[in-house]
py3Dmol code that shows the C-alpha trace and the ligand (Angstrom):
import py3Dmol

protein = """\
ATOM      1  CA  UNK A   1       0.000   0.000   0.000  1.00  0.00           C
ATOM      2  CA  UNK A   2       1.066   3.894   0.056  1.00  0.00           C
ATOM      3  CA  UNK A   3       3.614   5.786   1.713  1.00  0.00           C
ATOM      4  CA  UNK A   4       2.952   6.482   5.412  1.00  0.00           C
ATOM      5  CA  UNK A   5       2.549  10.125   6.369  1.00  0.00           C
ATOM      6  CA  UNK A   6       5.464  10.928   7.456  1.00  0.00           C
ATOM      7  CA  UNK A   7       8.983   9.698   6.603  1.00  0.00           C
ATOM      8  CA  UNK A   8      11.730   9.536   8.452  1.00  0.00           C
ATOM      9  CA  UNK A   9      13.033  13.349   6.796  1.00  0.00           C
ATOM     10  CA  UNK A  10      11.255  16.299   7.162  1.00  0.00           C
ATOM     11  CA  UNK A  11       8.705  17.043   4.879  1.00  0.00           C
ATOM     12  CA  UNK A  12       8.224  19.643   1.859  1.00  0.00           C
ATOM     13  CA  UNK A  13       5.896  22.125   3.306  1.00  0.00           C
ATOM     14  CA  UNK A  14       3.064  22.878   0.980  1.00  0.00           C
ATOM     15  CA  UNK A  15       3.422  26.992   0.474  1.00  0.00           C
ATOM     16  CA  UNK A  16       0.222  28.980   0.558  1.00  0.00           C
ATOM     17  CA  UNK A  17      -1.033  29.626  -2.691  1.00  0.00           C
ATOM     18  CA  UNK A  18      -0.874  32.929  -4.210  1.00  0.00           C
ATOM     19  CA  UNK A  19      -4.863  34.532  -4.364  1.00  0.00           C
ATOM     20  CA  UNK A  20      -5.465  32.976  -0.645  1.00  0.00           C
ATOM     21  CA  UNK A  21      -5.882  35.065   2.272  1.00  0.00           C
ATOM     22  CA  UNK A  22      -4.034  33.942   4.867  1.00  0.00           C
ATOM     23  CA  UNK A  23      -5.883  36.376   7.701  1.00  0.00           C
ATOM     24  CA  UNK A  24      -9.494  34.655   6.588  1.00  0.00           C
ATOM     25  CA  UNK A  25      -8.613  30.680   6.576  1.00  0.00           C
ATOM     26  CA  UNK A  26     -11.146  28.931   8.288  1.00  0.00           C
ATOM     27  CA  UNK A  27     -10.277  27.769  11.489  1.00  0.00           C
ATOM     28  CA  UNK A  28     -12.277  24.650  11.212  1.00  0.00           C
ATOM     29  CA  UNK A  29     -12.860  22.296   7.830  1.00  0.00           C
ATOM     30  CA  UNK A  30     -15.697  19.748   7.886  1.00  0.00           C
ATOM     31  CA  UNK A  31     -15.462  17.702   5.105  1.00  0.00           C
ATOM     32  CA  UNK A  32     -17.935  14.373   3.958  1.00  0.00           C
ATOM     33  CA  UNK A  33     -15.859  12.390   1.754  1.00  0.00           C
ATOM     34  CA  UNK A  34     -18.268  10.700  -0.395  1.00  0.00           C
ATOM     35  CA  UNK A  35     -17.815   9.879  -4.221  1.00  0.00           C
ATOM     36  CA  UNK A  36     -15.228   6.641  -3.025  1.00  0.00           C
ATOM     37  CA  UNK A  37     -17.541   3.297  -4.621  1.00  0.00           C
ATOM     38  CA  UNK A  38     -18.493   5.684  -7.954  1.00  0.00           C
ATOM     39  CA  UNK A  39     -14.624   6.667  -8.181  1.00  0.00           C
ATOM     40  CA  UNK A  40     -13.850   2.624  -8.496  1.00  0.00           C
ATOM     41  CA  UNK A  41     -16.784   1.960 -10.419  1.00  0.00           C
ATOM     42  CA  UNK A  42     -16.012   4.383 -13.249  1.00  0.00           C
ATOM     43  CA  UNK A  43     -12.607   2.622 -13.114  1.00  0.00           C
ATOM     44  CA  UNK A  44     -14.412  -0.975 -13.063  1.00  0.00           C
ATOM     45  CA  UNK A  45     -12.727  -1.980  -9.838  1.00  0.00           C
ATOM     46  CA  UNK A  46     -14.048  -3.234  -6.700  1.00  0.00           C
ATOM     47  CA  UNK A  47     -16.186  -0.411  -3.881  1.00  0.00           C
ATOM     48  CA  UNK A  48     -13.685  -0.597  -1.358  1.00  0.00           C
ATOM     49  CA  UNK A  49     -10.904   0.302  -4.179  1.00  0.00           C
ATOM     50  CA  UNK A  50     -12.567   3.686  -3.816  1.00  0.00           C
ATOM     51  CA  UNK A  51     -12.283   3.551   0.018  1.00  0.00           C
ATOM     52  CA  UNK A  52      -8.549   2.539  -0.101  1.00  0.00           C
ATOM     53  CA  UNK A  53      -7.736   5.671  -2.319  1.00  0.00           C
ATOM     54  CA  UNK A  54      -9.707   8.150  -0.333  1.00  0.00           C
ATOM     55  CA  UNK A  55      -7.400   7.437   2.590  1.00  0.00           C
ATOM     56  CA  UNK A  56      -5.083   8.870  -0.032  1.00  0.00           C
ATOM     57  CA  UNK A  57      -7.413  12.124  -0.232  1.00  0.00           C
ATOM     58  CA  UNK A  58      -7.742  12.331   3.594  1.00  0.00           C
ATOM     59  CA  UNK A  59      -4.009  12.068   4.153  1.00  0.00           C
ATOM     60  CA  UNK A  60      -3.769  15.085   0.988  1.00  0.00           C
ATOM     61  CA  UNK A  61      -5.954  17.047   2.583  1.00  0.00           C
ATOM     62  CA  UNK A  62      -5.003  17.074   6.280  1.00  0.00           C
ATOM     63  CA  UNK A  63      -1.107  18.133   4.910  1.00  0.00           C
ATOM     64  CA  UNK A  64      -2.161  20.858   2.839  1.00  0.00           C
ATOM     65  CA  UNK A  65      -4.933  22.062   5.806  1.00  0.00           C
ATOM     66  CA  UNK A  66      -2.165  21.694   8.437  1.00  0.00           C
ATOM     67  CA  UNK A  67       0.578  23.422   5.754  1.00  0.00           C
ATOM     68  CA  UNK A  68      -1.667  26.316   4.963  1.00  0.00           C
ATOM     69  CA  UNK A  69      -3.033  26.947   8.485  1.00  0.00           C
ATOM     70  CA  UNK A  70      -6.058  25.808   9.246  1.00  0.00           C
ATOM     71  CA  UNK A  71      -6.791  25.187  12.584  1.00  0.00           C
ATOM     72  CA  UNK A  72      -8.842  21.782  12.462  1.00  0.00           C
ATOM     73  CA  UNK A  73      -9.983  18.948   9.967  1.00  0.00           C
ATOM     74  CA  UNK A  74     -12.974  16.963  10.792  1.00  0.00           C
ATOM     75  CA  UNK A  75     -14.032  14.122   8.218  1.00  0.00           C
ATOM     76  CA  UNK A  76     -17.029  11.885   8.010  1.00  0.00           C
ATOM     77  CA  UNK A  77     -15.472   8.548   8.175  1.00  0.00           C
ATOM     78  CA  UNK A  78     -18.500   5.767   9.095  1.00  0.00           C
ATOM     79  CA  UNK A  79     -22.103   7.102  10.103  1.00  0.00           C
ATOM     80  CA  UNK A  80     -24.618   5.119  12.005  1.00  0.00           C
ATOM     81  CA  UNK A  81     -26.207   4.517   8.814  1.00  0.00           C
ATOM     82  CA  UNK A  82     -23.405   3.004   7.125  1.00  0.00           C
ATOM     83  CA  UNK A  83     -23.404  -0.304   9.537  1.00  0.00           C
ATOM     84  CA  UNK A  84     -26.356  -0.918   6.662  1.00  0.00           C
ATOM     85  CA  UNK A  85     -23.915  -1.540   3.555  1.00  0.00           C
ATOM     86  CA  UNK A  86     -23.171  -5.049   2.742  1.00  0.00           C
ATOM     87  CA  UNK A  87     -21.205  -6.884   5.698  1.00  0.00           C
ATOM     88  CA  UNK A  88     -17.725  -7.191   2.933  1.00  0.00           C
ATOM     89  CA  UNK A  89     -17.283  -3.907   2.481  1.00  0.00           C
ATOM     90  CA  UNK A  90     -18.349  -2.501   6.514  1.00  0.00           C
ATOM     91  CA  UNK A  91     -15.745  -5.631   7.157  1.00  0.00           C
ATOM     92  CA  UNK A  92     -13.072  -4.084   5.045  1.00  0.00           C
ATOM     93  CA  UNK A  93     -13.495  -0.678   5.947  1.00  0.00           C
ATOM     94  CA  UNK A  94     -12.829  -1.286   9.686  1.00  0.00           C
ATOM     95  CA  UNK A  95     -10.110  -3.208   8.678  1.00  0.00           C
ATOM     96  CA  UNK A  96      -8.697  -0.088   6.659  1.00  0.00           C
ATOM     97  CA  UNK A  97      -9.131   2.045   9.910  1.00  0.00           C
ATOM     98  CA  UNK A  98      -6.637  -0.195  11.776  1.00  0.00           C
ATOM     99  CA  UNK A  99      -4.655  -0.468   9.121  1.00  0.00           C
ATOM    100  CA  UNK A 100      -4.447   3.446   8.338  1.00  0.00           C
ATOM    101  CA  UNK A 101      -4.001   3.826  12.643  1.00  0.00           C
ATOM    102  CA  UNK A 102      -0.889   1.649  12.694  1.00  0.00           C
ATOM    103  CA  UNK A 103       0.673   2.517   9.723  1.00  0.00           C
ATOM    104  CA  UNK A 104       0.598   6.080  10.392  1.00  0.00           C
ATOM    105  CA  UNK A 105       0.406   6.729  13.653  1.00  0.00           C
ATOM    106  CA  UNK A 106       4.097   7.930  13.936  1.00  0.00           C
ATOM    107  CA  UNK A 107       3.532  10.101  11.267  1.00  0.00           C
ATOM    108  CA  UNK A 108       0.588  11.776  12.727  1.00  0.00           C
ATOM    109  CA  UNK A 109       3.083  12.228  15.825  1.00  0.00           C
ATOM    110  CA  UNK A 110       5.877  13.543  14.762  1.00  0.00           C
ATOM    111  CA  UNK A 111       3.549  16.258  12.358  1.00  0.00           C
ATOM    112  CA  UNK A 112       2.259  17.674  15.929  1.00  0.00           C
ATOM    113  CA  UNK A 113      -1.298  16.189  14.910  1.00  0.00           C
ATOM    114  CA  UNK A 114      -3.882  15.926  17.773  1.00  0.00           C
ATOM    115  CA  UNK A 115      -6.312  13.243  16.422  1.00  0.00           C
ATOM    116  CA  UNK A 116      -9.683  12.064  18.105  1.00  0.00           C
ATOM    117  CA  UNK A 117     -12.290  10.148  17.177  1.00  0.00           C
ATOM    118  CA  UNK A 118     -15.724  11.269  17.366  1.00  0.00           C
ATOM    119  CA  UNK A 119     -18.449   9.287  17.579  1.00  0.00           C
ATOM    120  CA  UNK A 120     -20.561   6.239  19.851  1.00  0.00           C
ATOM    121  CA  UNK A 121     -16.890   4.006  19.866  1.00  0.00           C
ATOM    122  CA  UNK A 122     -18.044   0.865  21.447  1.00  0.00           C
ATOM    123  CA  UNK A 123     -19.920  -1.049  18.992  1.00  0.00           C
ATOM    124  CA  UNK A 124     -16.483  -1.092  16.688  1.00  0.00           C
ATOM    125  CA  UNK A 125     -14.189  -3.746  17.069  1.00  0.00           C
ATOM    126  CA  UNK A 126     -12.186  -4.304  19.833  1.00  0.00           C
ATOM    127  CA  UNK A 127      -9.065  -3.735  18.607  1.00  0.00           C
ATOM    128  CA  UNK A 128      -9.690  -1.124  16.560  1.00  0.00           C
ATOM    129  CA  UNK A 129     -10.969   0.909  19.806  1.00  0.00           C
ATOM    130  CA  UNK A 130      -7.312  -0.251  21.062  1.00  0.00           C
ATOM    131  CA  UNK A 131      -5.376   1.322  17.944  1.00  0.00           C
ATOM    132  CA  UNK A 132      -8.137   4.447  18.686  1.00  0.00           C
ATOM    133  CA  UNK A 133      -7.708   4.952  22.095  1.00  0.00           C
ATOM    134  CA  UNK A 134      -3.773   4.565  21.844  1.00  0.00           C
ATOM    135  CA  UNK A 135      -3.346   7.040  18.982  1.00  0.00           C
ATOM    136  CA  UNK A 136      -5.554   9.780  21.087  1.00  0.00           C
ATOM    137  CA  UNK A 137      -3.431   9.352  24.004  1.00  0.00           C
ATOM    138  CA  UNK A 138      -0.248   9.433  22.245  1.00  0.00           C
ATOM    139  CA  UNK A 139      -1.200  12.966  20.165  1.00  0.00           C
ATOM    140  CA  UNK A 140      -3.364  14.412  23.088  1.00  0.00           C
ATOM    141  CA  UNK A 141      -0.686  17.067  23.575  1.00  0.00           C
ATOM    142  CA  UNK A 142       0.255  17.332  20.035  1.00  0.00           C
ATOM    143  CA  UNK A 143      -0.219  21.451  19.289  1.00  0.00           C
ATOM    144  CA  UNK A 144      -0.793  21.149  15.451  1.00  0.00           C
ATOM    145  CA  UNK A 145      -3.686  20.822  13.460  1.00  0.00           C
ATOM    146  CA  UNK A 146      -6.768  19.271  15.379  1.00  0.00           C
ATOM    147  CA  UNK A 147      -8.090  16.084  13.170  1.00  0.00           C
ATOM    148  CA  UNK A 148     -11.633  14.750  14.100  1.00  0.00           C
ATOM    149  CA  UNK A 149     -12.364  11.532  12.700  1.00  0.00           C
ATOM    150  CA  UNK A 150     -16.316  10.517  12.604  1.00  0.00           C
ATOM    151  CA  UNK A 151     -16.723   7.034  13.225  1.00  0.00           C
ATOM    152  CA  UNK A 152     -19.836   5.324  14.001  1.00  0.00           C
ATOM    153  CA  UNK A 153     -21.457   9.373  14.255  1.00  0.00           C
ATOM    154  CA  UNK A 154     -24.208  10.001  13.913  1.00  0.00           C
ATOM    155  CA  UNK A 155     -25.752  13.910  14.464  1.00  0.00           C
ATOM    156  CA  UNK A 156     -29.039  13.042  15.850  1.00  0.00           C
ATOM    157  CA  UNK A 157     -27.599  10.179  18.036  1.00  0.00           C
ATOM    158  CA  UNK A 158     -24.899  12.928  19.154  1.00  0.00           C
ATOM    159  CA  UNK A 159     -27.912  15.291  19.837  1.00  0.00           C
ATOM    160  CA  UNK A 160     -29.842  12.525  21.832  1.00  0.00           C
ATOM    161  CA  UNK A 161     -26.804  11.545  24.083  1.00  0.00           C
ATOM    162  CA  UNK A 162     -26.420  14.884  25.273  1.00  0.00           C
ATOM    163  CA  UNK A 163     -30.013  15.600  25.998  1.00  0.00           C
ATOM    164  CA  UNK A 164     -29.957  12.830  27.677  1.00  0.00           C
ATOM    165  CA  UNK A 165     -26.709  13.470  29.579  1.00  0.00           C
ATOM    166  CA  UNK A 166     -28.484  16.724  31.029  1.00  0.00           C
ATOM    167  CA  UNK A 167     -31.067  15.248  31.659  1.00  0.00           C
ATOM    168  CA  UNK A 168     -29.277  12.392  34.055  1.00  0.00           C
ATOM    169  CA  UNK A 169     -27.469  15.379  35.484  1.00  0.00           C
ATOM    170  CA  UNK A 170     -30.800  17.168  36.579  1.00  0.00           C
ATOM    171  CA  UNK A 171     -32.352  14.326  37.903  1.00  0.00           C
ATOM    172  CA  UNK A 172     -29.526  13.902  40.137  1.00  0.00           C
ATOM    173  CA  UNK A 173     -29.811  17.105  41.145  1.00  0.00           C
ATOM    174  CA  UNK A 174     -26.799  18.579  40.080  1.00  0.00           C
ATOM    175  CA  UNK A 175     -28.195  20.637  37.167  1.00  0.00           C
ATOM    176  CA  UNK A 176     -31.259  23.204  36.995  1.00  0.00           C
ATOM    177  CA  UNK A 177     -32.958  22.542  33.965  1.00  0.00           C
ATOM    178  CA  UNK A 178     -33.645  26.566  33.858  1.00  0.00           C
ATOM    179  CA  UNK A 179     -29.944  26.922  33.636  1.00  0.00           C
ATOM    180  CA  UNK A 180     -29.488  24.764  30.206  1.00  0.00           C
ATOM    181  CA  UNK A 181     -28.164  27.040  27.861  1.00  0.00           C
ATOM    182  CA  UNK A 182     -26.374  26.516  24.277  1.00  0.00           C
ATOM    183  CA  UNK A 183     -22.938  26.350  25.941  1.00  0.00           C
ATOM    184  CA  UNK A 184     -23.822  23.830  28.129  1.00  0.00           C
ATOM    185  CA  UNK A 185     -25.585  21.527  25.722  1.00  0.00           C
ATOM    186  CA  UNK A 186     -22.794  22.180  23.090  1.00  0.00           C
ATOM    187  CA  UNK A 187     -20.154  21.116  26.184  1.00  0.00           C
ATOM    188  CA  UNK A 188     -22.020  17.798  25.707  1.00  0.00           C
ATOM    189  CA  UNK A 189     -21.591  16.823  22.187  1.00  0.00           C
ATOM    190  CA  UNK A 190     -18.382  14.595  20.813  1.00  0.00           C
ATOM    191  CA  UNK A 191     -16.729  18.146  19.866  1.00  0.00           C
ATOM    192  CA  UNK A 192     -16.789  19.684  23.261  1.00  0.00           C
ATOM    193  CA  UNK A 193     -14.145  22.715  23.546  1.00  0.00           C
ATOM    194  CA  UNK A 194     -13.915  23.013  19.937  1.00  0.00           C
ATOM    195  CA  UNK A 195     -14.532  25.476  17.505  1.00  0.00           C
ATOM    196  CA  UNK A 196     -17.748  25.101  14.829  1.00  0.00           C
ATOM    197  CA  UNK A 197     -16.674  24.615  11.452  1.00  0.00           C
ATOM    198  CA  UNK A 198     -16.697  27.511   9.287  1.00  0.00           C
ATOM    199  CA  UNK A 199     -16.413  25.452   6.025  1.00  0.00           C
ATOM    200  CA  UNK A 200     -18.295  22.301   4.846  1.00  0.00           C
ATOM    201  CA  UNK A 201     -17.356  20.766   2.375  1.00  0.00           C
ATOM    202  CA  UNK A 202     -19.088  17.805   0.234  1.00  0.00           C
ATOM    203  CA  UNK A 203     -17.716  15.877  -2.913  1.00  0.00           C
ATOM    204  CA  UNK A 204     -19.293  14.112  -5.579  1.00  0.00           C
ATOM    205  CA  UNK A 205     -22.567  16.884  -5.952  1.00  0.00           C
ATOM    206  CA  UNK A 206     -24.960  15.386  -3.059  1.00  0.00           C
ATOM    207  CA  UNK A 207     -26.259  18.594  -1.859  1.00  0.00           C
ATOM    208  CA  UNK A 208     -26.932  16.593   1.570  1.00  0.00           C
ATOM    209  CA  UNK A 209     -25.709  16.926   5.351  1.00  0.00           C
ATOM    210  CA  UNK A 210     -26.317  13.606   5.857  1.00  0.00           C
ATOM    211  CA  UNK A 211     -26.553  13.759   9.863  1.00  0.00           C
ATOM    212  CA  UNK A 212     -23.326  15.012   9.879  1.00  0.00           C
ATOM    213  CA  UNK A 213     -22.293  17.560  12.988  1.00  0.00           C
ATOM    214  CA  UNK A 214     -26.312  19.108  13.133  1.00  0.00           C
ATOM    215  CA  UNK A 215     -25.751  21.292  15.924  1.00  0.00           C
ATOM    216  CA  UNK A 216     -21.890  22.133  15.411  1.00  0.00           C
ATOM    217  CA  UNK A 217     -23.106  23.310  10.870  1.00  0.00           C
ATOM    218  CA  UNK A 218     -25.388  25.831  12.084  1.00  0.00           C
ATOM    219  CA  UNK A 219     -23.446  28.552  10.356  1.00  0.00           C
ATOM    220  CA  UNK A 220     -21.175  27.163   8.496  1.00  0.00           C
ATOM    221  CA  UNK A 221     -20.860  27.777   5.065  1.00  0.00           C
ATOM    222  CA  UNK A 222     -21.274  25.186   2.113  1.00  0.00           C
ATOM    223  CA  UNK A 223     -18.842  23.846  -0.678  1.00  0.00           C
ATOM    224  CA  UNK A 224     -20.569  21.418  -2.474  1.00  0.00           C
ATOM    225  CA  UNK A 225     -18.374  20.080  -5.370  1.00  0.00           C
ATOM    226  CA  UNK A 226     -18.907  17.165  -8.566  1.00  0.00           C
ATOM    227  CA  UNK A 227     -14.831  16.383  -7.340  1.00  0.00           C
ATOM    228  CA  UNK A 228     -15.425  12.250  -6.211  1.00  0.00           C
ATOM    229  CA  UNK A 229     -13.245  11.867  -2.975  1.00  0.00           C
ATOM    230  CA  UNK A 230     -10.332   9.937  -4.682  1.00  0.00           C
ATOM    231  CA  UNK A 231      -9.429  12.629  -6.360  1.00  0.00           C
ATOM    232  CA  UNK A 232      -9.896  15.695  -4.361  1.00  0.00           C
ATOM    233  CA  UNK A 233      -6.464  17.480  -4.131  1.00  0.00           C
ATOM    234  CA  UNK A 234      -4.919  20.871  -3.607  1.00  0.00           C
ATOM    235  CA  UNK A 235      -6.498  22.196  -6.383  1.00  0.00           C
ATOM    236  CA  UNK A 236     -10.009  20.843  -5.479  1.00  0.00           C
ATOM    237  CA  UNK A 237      -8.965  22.119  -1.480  1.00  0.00           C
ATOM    238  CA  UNK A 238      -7.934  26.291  -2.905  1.00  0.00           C
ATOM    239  CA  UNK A 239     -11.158  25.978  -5.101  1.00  0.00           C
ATOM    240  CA  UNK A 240     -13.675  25.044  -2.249  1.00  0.00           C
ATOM    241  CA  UNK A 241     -11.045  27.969   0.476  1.00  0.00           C
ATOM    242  CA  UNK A 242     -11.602  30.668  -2.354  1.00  0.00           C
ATOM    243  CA  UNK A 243     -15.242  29.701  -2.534  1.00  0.00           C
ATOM    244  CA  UNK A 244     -15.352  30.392   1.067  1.00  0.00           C
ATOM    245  CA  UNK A 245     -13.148  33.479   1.033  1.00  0.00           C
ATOM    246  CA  UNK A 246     -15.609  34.835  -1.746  1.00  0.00           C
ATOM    247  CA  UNK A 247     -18.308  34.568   1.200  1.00  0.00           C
ATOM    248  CA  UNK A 248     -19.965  37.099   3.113  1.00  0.00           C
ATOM    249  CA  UNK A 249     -20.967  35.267   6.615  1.00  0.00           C
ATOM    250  CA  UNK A 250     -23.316  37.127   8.369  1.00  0.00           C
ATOM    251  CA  UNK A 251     -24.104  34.553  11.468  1.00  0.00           C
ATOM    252  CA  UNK A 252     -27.922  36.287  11.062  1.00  0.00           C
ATOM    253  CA  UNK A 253     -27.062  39.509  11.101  1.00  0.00           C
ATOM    254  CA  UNK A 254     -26.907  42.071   8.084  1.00  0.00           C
ATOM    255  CA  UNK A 255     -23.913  42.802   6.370  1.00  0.00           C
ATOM    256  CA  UNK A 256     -22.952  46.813   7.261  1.00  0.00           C
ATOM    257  CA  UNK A 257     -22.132  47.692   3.980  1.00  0.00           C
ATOM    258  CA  UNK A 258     -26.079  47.406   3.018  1.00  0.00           C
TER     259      UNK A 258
END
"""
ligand_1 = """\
24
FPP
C -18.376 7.591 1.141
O -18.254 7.183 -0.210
C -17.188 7.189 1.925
C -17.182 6.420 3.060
C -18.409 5.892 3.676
C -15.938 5.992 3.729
C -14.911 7.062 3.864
C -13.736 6.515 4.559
C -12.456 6.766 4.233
C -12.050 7.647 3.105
C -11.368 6.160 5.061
C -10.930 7.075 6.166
C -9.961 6.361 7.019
C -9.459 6.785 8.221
C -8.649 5.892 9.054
C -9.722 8.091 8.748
P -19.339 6.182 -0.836
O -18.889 4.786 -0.589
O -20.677 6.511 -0.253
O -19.265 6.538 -2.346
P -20.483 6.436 -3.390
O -21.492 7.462 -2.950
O -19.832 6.785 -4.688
O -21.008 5.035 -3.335
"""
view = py3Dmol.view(width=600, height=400)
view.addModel(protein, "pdb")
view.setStyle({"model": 0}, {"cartoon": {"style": "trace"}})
view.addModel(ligand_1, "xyz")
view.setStyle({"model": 1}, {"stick": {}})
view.zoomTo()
view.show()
């Protein structure tokens, strides 16, 4: 398989590009990496083909975020929905995530990457929650680029969980139910302490959120692009920053200039 993500010299840095404003990045990037089965189909190989190559993407596109200096990555990996594909290809992708963990782990490491996984972990297999639960600990005080991995998420199951964590804390008495405000729900989802994406972007044209991050997409604003996964690169990454850039985000207000 590929090159792990780091080797054993330092990298090549990936320079901004020229046109990219360096003072209006986003801090956060959600991206749902979907396009992976079509991107083997249209090359007549196998689903997961499509899978192994978007790890390929993923990698890409947490260098160039962490090069050009965005704060934080977060990337729809497995939903609760997707326990429903056929057992081969659920099967091979959770044997891609340990694969991926181990063989990169270092990498991730030595780049200053804080990783987490985000998500209901238990029902995955056991030793993939070992290879998770090792590679948070290890990069926990990593200061680079934040990278969120959904797996097994689900938005409205996130959603639930916390109402229902409140709602165990009130009943014990340690919580008035008049004092539940946004930033105490939102210090009850997966992403507690972090910042809400500004960007989301989509591949492959589904102009969908999929139950992806409900609460945390409130204002964020969408790239939706025909790119499939596989191939999304720097070019794809600058087009969908630009788009954003080009934005005027208003978080309900009006903009002062009208
Ligand atoms: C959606 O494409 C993609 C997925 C459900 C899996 C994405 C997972 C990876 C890229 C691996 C990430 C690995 C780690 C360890 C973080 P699709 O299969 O729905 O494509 P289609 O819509 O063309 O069928």
């Amino acid at each position: 398989m590929s090159r792990a993500l780091a080797t054993s010299t330092p990298r090549q840095q990936h320079p901004l590009p020229a046109g990219l404003d360096p003072a209006r990045l986003p801090s956060h990037v959600a991206v749902i990496m979907d396009g992976n089965g079509r991107w083997a189909r249209r090359r007549g190989l196998p689903r997961v083909m499509g899978h192994r190559e978007g790890v390929e993407a993923l990698k890409r596109t947490l260098r160039l975020c962490s090069d050009w200096g965005v704060g934080a990555l977060t990337a729809y990996a497995f939903s609760t929905e997707n326990w429903n594909r056929p057992g081969e290809e659920v099967n091979f992708l959770m044997a891609l995530f340990e694969r991926v963990l181990e063989r990169e782990i270092e990498g991730l490491e030595r780049e200053q990457v804080r990783i987490s996984f985000l998500g209901d972990l238990e029902p995955l297999p056991h030793r993939l929650q070992h290879l998770i639960a090792d590679a948070t600990v290890r990069t926990a005080g990593n200061g680079g680029i934040r990278f969120n991995v959904c797996t097994n998420y689900g938005g409205r199951a996130e959603l639930v969980r916390a109402a229902r964590r409140l709602a165990e804390r009130a009943a014990r008495g340690e919580l008035d139910p008049a004092s539940i405000d946004e930033g105490c729900f939102a210090a009850e989802l997966h992403t507690a302490g972090q910042l809400d994406p500004d960007l989301l972007i989509r591949t492959s044209g589904e102009q969908r959120i999929s139950n992806f991050l409900l609460w945390q997409l409130a204002y964020a604003e969408l790239h939706i692009t025909e790119v499939l996964w596989p191939d999304f690169n720097a070019e794809a990454l600058l087009s969908a920053l630009l788009d954003y850039q080009n934005r005027q985000r208003r978080f309900g207000g009006v903009d002062p200039a009208c």
